[in-house]
C-alpha positions in Angstrom: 0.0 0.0 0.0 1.5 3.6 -1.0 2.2 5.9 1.4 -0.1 8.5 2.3 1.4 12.2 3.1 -1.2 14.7 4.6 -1.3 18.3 3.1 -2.3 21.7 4.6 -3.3 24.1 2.7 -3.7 27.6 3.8 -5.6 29.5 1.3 -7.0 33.1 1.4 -9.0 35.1 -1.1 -8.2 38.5 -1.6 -9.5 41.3 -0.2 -10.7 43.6 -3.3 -14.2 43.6 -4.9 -15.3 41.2 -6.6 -12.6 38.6 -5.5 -14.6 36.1 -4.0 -16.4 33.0 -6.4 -19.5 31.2 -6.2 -17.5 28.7 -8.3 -16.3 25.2 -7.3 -12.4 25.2 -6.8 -10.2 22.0 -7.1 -6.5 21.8 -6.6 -4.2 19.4 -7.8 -0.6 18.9 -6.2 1.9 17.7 -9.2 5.4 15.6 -7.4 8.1 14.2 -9.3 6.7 10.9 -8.5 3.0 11.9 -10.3 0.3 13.9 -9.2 -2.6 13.9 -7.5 -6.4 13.4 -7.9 -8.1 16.7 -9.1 -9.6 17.5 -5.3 -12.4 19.5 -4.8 -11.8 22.3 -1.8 -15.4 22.6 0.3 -16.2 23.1 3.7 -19.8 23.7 5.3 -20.6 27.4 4.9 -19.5 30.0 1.9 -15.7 29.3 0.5 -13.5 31.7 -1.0 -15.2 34.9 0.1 -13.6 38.4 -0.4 -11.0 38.6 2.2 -11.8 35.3 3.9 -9.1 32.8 4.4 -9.1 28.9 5.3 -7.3 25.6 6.3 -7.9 22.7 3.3 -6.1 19.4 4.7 -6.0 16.4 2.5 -4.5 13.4 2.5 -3.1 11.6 -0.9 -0.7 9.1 -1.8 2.8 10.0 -1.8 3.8 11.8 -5.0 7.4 12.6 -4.5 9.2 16.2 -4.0 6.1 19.2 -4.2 7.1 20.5 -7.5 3.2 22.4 -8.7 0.1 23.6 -7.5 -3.0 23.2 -9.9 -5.7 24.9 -9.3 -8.9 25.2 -10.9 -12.6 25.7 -11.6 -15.6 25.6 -12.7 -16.9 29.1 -14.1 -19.9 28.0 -12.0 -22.1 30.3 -9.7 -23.4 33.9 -9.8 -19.6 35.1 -9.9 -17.6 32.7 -11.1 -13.9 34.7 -10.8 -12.0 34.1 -7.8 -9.0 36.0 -6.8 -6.0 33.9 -5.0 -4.8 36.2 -2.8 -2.5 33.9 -0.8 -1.3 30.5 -0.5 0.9 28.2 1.5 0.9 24.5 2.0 2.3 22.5 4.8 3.3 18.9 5.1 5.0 16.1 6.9 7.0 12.6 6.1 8.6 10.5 8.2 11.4 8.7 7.5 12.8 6.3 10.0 13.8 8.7 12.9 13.1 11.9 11.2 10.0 13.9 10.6 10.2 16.3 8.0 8.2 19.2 8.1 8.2 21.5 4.7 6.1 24.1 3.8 5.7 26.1 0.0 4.6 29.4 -1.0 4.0 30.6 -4.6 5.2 33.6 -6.4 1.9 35.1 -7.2 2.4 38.4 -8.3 0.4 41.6 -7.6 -3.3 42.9 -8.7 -5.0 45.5 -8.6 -8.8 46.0 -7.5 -11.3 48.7 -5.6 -11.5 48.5 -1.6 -12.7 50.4 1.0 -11.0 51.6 3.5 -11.6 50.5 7.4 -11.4 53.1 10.2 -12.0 52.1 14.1 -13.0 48.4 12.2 -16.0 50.3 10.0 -15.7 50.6 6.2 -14.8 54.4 5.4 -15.3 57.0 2.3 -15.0 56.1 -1.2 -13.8 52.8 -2.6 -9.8 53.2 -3.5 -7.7 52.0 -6.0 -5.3 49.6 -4.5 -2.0 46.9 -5.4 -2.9 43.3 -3.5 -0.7 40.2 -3.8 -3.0 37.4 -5.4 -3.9 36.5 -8.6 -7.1 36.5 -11.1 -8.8 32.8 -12.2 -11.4 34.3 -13.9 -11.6 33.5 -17.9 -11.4 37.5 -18.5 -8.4 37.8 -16.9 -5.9 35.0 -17.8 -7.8 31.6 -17.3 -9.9 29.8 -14.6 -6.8 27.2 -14.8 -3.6 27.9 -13.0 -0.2 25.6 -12.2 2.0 27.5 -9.9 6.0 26.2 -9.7 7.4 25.1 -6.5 9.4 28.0 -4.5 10.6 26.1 -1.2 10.3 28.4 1.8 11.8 26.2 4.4 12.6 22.8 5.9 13.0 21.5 9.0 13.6 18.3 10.6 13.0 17.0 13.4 15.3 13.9 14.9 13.1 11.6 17.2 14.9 9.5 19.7 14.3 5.2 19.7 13.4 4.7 23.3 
């Protein structure tokens, strides 16, 4: 039986108009080993809102060294764009006596959308024109498709002791 490795993913959606989706979003992780199933990211209540963020674990079998991120969806839903805004994915292997914790972080680049600006936590004045990291899947703006290369932001292991 293959070895299964379990995946955090920490998603958020940025926090401009419009950036949330009503679409159903899959990711797929891509290893030098293969890749896996196409995996649709729900949990009870509204995903992906404007400025919302969440935890996605999932467990799949081993697929090697991370080396892409898919993700994806379905153009479904009243407002079908969704804006990435960031991203971050966590995992652990053992091997013998040593964990191996890694995490990832894309490159994803900067956009630019309409906000409103908070003041004493209430939403103040006119919508402005501001720079956000994240990135558009939305088919007007690039494609609801997306594969992100691997940038490794750390690793760390951890020696256990045989007692």
């Amino acid at each position: 039986m293959p070895e299964k490795i379990k995946y955090s993913l920490f998603i958020a959606t940025a926090n401009i108009r419009d950036a949330g989706t009503d679409a159903t979003v899959k990711v797929q992780l891509i290893g030098e080993k293969g890749k896996s199933p196409e995996i649709e990211l729900n949990k009870p209540g509204n995903d992906f809102e404007q400025g919302d963020s969440d935890i996605y674990d999932i467990e799949i079998d081993d697929i090697g060294d991370l080396q892409q991120v898919r993700f994806f969806h379905d153009n479904g839903g009243a407002q079908p764009g969704w804006c990435l805004g960031h991203l971050a994915i966590r995992w652990m292997k053992e091997e013998g006596m040593t964990i191996t914790t890694q995490w990832w972080s894309p490159e994803l680049g900067n956009v630019t959308g309409t906000a409103l600006l908070k003041v004493d936590g209430s939403l103040f004045g006119l919508p402005q024109q501001i720079t956000v990291t994240g990135v558009w899947l939305a088919r007007d703006s690039g494609g609801i498709d997306k594969t992100f290369p691997l940038r490794t932001d750390g690793r760390k292991e951890h020696i256990i002791p045989l007692f």
